[in-house]
C-alpha positions as CSV (number, residue, x, y, z in Angstrom):
1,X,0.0,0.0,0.0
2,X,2.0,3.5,-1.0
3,X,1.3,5.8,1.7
4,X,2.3,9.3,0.5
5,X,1.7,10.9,-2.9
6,X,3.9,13.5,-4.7
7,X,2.5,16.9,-5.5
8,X,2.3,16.2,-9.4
9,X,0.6,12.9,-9.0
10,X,-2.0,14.7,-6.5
11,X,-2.7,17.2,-9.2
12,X,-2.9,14.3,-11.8
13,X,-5.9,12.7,-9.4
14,X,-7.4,15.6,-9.0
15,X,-8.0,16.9,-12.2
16,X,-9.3,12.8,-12.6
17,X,-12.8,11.7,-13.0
18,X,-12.7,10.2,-9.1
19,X,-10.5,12.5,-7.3
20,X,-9.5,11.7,-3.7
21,X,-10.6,13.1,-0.2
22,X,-8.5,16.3,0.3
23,X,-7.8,17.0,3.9
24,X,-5.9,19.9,5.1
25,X,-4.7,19.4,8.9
26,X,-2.1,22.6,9.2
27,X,-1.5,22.8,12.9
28,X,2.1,24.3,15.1
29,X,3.3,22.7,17.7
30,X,4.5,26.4,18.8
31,X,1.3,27.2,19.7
32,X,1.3,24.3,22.7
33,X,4.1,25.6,24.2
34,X,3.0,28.2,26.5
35,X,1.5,27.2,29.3
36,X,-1.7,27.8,29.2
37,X,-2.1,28.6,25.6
38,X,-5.2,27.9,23.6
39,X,-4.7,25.2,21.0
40,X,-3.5,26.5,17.6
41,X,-6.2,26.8,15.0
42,X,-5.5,27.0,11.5
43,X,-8.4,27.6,10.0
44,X,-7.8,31.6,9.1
45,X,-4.2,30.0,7.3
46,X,-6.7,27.5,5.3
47,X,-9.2,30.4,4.8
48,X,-5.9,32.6,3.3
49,X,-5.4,29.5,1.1
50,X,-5.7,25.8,0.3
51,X,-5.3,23.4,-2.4
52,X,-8.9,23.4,-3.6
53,X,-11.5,20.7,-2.7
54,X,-9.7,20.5,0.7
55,X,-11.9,20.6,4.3
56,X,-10.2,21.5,7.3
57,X,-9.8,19.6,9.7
58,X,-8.4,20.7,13.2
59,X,-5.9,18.5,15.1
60,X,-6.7,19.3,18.6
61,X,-10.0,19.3,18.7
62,X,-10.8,17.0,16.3
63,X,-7.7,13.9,15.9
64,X,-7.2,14.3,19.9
65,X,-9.0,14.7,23.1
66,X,-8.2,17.1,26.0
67,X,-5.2,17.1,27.2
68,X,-4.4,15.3,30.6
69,X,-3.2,12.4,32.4
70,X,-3.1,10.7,29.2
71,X,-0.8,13.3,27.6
72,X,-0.9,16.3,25.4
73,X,-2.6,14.9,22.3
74,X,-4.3,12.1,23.4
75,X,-6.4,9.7,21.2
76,X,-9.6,11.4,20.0
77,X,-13.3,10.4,21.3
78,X,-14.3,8.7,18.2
79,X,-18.0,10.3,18.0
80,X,-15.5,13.3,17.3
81,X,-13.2,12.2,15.2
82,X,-15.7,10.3,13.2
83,X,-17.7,12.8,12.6
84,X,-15.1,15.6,11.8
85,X,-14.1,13.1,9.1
86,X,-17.6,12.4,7.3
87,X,-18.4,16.4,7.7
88,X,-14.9,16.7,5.4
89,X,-16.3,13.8,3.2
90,X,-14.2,10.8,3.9
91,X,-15.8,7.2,3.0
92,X,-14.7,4.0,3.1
93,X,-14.8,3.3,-0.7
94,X,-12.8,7.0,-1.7
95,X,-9.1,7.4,-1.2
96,X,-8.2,10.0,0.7
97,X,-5.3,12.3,1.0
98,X,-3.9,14.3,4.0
99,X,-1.4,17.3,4.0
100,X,-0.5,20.1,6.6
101,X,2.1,23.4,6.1
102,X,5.1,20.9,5.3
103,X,6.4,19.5,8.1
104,X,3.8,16.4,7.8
105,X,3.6,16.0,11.5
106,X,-0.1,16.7,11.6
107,X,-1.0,14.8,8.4
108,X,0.7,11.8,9.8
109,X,-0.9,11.7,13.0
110,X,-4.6,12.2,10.6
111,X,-3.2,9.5,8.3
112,X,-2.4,7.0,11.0
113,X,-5.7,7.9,13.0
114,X,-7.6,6.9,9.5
115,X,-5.4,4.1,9.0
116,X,-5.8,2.7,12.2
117,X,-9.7,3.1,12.7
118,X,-9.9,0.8,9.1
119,X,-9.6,3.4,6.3
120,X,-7.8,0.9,4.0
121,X,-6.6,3.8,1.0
122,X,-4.7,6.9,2.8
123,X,-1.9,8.6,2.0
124,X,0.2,11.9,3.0
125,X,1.2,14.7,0.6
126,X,5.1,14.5,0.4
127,X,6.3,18.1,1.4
128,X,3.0,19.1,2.5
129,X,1.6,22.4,1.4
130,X,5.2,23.7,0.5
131,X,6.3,21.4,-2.1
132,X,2.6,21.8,-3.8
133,X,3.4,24.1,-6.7
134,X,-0.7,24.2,-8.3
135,X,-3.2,26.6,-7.6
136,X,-5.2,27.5,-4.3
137,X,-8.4,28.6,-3.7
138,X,-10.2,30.4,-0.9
139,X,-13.5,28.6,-1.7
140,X,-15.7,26.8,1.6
141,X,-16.4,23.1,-0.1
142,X,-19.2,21.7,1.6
143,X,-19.0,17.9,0.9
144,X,-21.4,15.0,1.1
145,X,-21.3,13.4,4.2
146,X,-19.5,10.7,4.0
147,X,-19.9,7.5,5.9
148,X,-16.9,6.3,7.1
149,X,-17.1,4.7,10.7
150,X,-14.0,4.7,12.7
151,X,-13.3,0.8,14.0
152,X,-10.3,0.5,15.8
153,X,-7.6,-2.1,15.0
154,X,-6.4,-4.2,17.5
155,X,-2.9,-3.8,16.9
156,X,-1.0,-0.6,16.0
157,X,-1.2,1.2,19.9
158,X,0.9,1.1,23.2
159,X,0.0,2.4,26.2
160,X,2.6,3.6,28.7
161,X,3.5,-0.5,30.1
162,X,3.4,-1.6,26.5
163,X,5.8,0.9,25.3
164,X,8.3,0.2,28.7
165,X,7.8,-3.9,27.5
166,X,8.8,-3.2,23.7
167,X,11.8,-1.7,24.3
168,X,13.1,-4.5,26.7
169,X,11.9,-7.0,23.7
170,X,12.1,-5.3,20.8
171,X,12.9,-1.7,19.1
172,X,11.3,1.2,20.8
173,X,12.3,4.5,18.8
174,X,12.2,7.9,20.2
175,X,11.4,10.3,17.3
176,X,12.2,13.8,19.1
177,X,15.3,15.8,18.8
178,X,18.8,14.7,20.4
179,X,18.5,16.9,22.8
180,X,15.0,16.0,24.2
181,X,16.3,12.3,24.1
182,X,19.2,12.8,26.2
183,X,17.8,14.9,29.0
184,X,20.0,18.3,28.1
185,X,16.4,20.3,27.5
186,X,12.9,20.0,28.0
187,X,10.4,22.9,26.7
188,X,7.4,21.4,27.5
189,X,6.6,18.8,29.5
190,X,8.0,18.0,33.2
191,X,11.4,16.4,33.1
192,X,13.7,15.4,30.1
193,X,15.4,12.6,29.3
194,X,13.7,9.1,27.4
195,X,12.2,5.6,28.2
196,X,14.6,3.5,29.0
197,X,15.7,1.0,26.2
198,X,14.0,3.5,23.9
199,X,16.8,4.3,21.0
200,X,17.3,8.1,19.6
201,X,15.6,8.3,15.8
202,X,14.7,11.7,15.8
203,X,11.9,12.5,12.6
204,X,13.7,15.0,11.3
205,X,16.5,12.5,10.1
206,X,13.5,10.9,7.9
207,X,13.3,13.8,5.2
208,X,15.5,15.9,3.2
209,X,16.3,19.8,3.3
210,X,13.3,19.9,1.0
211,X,11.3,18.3,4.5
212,X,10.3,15.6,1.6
213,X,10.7,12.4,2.8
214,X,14.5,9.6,2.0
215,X,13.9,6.8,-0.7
216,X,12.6,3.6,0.9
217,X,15.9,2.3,0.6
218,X,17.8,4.9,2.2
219,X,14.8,4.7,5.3
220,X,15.3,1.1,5.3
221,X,19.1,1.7,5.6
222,X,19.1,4.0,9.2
223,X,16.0,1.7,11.0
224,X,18.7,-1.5,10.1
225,X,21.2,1.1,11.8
226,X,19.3,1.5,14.5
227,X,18.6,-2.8,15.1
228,X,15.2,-2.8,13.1
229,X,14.6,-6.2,11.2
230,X,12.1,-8.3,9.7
231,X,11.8,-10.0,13.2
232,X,11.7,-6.8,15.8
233,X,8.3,-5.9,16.8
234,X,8.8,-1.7,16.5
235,X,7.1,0.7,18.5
236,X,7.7,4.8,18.1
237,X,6.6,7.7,20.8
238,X,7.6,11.5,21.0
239,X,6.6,14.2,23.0
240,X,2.5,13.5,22.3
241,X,2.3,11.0,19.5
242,X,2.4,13.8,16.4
243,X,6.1,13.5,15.5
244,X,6.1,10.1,16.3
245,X,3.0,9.4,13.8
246,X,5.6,11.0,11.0
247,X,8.1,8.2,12.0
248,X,5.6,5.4,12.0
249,X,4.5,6.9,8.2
250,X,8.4,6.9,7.6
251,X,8.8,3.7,8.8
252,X,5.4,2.7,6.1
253,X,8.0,3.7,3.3
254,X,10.0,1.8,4.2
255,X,7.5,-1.0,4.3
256,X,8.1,-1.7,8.1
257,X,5.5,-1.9,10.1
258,X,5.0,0.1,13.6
259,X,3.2,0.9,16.8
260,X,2.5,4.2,18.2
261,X,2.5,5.3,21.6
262,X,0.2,7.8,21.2
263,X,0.3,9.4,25.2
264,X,4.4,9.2,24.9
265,X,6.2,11.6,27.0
266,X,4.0,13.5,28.0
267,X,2.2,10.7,29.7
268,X,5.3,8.8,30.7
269,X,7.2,12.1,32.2
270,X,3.7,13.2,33.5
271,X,3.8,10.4,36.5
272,X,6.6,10.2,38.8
273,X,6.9,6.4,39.3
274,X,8.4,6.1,35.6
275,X,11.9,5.7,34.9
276,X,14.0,8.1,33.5
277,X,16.8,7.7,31.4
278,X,19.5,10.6,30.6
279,X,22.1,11.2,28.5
280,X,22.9,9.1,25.2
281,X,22.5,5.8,25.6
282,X,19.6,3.9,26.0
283,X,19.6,2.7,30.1
């Protein structure tokens, strides 16, 4: 299953006779930062411009639920999420295509919510709105409904003890920057540092100065660095399961599969009576 589309084949679909579900899920993480501060809303950026036919859809409100004891972006109420998606159009028999502002944090969190609640035809718009060099339009699309009902999958989540297990068993990445990892800064959550086992992959190392993502082969290449095989069960978590979504989608190109631990460290760091782990190895 190919799991991200480059901007010229996007325009090719769209200009098709069955054109897929455009979503547009532009979101900052800057905006979380501050304590206190409301979540980011991007709907006067999508109102400025978006590649036409796309609905807005809104990250925090609508691919997570309140933030608390489960971390920052924890996993959506499904009533929510469902129906954010079928107001934007999304069925089970259309493909559907996701983008943000570039980075393709925000798209892969929506592209692995879809994916994991049995959309079987989503992908994510290499480069994101950046690398799309057609036209935009300022135009409200108002959809059919759609009718796609989220149905979790069984497989493809850790919670906090899964995600401490994986790592003693298997490969348990930790997709935020060096830094974060190794305890030398923290900007947003309680204490720094990583889960112990956990290896340093941060996403950033996935993509190319154009913030498109590496060949398959070259992805393939730094998870086998990093212990991955076609044995290790692979689990990913960041600071609240955004970034890490973008390394489970890199991992997809690659064709390896992945779990998310969608509360990550903001849930982990969040209770006291979790290890810690500093510095740059992984215990």
């Amino acid at each position: 299953m190919t799991v991200i589309i480059s901007p010229s084949e996007l325009a090719q679909e769209l200009s098709g006779q069955a054109p897929p579900v455009l979503l547009d899920v532009r979101w900052q993480l800057s905006a979380a930062k501050a304590a206190g501060a409301p979540p980011f809303d991007g709907r006067a950026e999508y109102a400025a411009g978006h590649i036409p036919g796309a609905v807005y859809v809104d990250l925090d409100r609508e691919l997570a639920s309140t933030p608390g004891e489960k971390g920052r972006h924890p996993l959506p109420d499904l009533e929510v999420f469902g129906a954010a998606v079928r107001r934007a159009g999304v069925t089970a028999g259309r493909p559907v295509v996701v983008y943000d502002g570039g980075q393709g944090w925000a798209a892969a969190r929506a592209w692995w919510l879809l994916r994991w609640t049995g959309h079987p035809d989503v992908r994510v718009l290499d480069g994101g709105l950046t690398a799309w060099d057609g036209p935009l339009s300022t135009d409200q699309p108002a959809p059919a409904e759609g009718d796609f009902e989220p149905s979790p999958g069984a497989t493809g989540v850790l919670d906090a003890d899964g995600a401490a297990e994986l790592a003693g068993v298997g490969v348990l990445l930790d997709a935020r920057a060096g830094e974060r990892y190794r305890g030398e800064t923290e900007p947003i959550d309680r204490v720094g540092g990583h889960i112990p086992g956990a290896l340093s992959a941060p996403t950033t190392e996935n993509v190319g100065p154009d913030g498109r993502f590496l060949p398959a082969a070259d992805l393939r290449d730094r998870f086998k660095a990093l212990g991955v095989s076609d044995e290790a069960r692979v689990g990913v978590y960041c600071g609240s399961g955004v970034s890490g979504a973008h390394e489970v989608l890199a991992l997809a190109v690659a064709g390896i599969p992945a779990e998310l631990y969608v509360g990550s460290w903001s849930e982990w760091s969040a209770d006291p009576t979790r290890p810690v782990a500093v510095g740059p190895d992984p215990r």
